[in-house]
LUMLO-748768 format. One record per atom (N, C-alpha, C, CB): residue in one letter; x, y, z. Coordinates in Angstrom, 2 decimals. Glycine has a CB too. Layout:
N
r code A	x X	y Y	z Z;
...
! end
This chain:
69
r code X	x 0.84	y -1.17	z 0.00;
r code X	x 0.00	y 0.00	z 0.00;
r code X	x 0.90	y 1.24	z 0.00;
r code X	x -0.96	y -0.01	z 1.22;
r code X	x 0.76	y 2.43	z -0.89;
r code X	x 1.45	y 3.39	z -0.70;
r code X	x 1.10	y 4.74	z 0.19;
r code X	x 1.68	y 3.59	z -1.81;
r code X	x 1.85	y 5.37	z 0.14;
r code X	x 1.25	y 6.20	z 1.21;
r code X	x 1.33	y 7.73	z 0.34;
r code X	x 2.24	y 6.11	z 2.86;
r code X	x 0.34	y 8.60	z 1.28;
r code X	x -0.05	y 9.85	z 0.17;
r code X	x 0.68	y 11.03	z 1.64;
r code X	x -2.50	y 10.06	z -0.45;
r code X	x 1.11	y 11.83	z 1.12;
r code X	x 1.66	y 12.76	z 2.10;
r code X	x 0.67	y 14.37	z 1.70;
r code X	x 3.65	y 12.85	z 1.81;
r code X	x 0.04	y 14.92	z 2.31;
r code X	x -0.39	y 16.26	z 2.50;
r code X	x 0.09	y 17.00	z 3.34;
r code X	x -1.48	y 16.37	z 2.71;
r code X	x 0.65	y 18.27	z 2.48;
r code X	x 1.18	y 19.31	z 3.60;
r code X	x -0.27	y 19.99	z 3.88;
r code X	x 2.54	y 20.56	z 3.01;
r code X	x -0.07	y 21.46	z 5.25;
r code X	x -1.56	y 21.73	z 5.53;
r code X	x -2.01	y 22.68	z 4.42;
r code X	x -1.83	y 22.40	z 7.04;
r code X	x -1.37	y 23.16	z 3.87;
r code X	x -1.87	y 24.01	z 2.57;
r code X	x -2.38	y 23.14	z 1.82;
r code X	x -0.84	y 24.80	z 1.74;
r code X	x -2.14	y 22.08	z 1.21;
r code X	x -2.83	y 21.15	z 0.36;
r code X	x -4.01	y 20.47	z 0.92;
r code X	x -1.95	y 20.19	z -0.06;
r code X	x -3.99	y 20.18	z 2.10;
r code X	x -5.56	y 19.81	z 2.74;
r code X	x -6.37	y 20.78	z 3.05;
r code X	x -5.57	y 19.09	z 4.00;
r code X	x -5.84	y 22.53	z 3.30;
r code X	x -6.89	y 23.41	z 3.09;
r code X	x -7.54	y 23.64	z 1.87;
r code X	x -6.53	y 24.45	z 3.43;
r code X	x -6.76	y 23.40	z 1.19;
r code X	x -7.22	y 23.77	z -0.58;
r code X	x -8.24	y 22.80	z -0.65;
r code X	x -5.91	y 23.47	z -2.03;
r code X	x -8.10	y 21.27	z -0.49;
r code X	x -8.91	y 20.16	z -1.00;
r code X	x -10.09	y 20.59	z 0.08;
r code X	x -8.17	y 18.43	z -0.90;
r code X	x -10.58	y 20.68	z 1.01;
r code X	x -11.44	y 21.01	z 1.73;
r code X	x -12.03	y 22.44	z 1.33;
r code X	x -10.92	y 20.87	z 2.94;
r code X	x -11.25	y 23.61	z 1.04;
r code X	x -12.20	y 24.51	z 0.56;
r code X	x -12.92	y 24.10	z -0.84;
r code X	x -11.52	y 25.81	z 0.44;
r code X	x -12.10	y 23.63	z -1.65;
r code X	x -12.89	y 23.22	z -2.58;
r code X	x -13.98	y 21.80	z -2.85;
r code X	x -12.06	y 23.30	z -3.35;
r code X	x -14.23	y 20.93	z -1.55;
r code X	x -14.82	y 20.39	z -0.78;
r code X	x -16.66	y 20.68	z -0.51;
r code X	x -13.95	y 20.67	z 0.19;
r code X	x -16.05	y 21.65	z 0.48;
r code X	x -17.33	y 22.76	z 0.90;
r code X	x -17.84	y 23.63	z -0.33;
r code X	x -16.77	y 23.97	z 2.11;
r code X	x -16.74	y 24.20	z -1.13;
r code X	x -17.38	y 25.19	z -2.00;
r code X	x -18.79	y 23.83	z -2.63;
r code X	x -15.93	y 26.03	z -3.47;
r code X	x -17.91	y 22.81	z -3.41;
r code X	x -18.78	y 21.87	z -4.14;
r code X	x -20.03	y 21.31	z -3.65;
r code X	x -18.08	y 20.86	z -4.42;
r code X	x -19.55	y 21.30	z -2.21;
r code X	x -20.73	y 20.88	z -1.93;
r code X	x -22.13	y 21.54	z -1.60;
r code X	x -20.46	y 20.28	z -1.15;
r code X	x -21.66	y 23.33	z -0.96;
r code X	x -22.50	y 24.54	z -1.08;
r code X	x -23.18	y 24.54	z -2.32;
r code X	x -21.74	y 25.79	z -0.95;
r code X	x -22.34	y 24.50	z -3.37;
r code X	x -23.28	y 24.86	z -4.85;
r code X	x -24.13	y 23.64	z -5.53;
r code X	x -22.16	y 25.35	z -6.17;
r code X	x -23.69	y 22.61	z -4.70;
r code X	x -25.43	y 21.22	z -5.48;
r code X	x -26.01	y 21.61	z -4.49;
r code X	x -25.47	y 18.95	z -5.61;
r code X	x -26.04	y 21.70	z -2.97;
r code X	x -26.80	y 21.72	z -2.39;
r code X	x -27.14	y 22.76	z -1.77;
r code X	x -26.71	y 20.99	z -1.94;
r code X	x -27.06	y 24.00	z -2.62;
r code X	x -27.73	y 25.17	z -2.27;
r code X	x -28.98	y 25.49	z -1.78;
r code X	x -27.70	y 25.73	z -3.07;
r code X	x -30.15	y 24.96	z -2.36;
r code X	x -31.63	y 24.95	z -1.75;
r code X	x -31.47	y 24.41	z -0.40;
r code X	x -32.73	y 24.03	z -2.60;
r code X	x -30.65	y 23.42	z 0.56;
r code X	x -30.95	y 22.53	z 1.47;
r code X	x -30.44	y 23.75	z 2.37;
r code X	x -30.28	y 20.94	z 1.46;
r code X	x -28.86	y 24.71	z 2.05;
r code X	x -28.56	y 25.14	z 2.90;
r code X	x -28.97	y 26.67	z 2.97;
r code X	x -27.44	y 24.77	z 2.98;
r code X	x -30.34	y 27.33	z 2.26;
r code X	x -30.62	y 28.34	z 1.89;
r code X	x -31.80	y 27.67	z 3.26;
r code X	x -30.82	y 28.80	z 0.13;
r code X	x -32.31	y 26.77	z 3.36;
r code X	x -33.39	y 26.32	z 4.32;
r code X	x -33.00	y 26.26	z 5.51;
r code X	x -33.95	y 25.12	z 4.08;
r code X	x -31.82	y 25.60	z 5.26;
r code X	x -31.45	y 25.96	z 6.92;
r code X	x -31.05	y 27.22	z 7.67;
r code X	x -30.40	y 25.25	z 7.27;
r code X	x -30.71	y 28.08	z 6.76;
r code X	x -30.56	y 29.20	z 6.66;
r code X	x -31.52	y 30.05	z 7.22;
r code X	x -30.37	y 29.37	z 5.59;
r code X	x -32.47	y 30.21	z 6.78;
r code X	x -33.83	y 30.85	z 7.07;
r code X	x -34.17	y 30.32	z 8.20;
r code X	x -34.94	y 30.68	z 6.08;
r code X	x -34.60	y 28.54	z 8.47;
r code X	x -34.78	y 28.20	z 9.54;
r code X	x -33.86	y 28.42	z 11.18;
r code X	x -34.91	y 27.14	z 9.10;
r code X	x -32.82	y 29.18	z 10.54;
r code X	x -31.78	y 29.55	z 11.68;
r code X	x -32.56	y 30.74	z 12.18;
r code X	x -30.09	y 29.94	z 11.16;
r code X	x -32.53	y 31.35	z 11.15;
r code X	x -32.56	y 33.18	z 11.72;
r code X	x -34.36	y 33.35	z 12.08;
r code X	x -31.94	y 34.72	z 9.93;
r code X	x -35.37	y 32.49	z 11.70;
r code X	x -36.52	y 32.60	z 12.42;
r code X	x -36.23	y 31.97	z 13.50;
r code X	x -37.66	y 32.15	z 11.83;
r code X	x -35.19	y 31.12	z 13.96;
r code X	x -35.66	y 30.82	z 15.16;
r code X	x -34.68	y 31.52	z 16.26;
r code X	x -35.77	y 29.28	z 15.28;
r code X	x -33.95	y 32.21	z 15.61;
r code X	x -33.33	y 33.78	z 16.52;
r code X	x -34.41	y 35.11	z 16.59;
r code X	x -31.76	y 34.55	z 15.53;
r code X	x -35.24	y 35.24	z 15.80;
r code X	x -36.58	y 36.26	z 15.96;
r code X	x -37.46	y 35.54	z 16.76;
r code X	x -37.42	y 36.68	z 14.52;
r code X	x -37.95	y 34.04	z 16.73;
r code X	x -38.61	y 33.77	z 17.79;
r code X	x -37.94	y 33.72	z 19.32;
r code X	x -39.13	y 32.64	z 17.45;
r code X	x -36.74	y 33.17	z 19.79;
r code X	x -36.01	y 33.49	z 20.67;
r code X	x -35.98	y 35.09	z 21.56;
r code X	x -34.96	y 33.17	z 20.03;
r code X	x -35.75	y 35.92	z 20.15;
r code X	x -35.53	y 37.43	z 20.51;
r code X	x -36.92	y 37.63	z 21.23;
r code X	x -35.25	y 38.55	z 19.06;
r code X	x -37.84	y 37.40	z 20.63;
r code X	x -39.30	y 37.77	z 20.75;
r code X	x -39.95	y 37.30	z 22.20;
r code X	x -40.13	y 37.03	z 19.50;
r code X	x -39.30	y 35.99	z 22.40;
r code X	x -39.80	y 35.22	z 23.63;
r code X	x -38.85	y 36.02	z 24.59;
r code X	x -39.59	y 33.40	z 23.62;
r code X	x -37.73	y 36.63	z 24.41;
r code X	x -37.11	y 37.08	z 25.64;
r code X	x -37.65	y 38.50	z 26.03;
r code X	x -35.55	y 37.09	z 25.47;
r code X	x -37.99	y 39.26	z 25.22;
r code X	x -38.90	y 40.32	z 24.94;
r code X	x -40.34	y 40.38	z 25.57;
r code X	x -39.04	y 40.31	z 23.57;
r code X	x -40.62	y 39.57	z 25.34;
r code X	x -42.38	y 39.12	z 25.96;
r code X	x -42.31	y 39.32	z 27.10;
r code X	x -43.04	y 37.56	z 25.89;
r code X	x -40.88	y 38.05	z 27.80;
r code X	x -41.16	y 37.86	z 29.56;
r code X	x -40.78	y 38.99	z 30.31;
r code X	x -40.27	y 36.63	z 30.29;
r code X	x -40.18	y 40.47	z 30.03;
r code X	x -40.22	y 41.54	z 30.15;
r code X	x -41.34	y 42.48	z 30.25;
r code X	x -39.63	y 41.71	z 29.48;
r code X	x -42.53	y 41.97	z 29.43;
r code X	x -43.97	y 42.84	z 29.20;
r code X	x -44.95	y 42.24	z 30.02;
r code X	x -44.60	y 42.83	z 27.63;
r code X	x -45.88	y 43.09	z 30.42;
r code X	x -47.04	y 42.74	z 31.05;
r code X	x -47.82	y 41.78	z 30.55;
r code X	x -47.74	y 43.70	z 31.19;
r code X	x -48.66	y 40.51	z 30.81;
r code X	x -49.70	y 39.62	z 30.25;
r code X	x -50.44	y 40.22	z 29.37;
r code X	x -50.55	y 39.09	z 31.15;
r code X	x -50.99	y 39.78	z 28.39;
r code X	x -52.21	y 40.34	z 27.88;
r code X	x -53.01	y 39.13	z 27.04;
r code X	x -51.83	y 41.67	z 26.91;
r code X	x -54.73	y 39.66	z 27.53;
r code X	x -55.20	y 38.79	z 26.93;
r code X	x -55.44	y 38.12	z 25.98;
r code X	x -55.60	y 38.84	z 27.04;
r code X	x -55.77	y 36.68	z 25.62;
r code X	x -56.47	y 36.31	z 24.49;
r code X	x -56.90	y 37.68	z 23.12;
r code X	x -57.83	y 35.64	z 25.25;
r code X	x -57.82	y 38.10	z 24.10;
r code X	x -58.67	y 38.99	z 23.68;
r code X	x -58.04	y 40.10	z 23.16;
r code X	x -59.48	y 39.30	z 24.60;
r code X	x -57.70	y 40.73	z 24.07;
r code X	x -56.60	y 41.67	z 23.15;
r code X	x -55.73	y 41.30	z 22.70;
r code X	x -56.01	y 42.59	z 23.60;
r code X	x -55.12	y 40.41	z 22.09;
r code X	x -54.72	y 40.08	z 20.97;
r code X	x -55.19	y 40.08	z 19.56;
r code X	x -54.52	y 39.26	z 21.18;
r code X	x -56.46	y 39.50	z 19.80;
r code X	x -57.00	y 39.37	z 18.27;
r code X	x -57.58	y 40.53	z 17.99;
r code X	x -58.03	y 38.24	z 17.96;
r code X	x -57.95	y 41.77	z 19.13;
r code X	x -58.74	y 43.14	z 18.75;
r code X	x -57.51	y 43.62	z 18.13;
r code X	x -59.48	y 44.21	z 20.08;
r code X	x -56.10	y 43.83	z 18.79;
r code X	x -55.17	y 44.42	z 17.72;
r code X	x -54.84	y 44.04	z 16.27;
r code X	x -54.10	y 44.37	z 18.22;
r code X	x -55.15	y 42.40	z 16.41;
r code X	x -54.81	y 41.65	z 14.73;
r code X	x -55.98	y 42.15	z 13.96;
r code X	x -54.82	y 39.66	z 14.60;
r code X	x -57.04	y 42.38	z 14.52;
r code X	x -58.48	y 42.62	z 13.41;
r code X	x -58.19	y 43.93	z 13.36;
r code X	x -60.30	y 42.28	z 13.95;
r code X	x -57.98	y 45.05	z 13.96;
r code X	x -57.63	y 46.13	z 13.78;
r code X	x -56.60	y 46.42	z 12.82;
r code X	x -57.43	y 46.51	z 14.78;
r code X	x -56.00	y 45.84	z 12.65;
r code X	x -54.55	y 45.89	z 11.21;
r code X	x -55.06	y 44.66	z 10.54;
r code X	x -52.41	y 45.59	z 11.77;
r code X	x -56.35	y 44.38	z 10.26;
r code X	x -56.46	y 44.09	z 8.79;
r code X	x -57.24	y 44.70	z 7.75;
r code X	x -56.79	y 42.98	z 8.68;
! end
């Protein structure tokens, strides 16, 4: 069996071009995860935001949503 020697410049290269290849077939998968990241940093933001504010009802909730439509 022979043996293959890589210096670290040559295993950065094969790995960036690795990732690049694999970013560009599977662009849609990581455009999804993508999005699914950053909504669930606005829901996070939002929930930490809330437990700061006073309760409010059911009710006033949906009078403000029917009001902005």
């Amino acid at each position: 069996m022979s043996e293959t020697t890589l210096d670290t410049s040559d295993l950065k290269e094969l790995l960036k071009s690795a990732i690049s290849e694999v970013l560009q077939e599977q662009k849609e998968v990581f455009t999804d995860i993508i999005i699914e990241a950053m909504e669930d940093i606005g829901l996070v933001k939002a929930i930490a935001k809330g437990e700061n504010t006073e309760p409010v009802s059911r009710e006033g909730i949906f009078k403000i949503l029917s009001q902005k439509s």
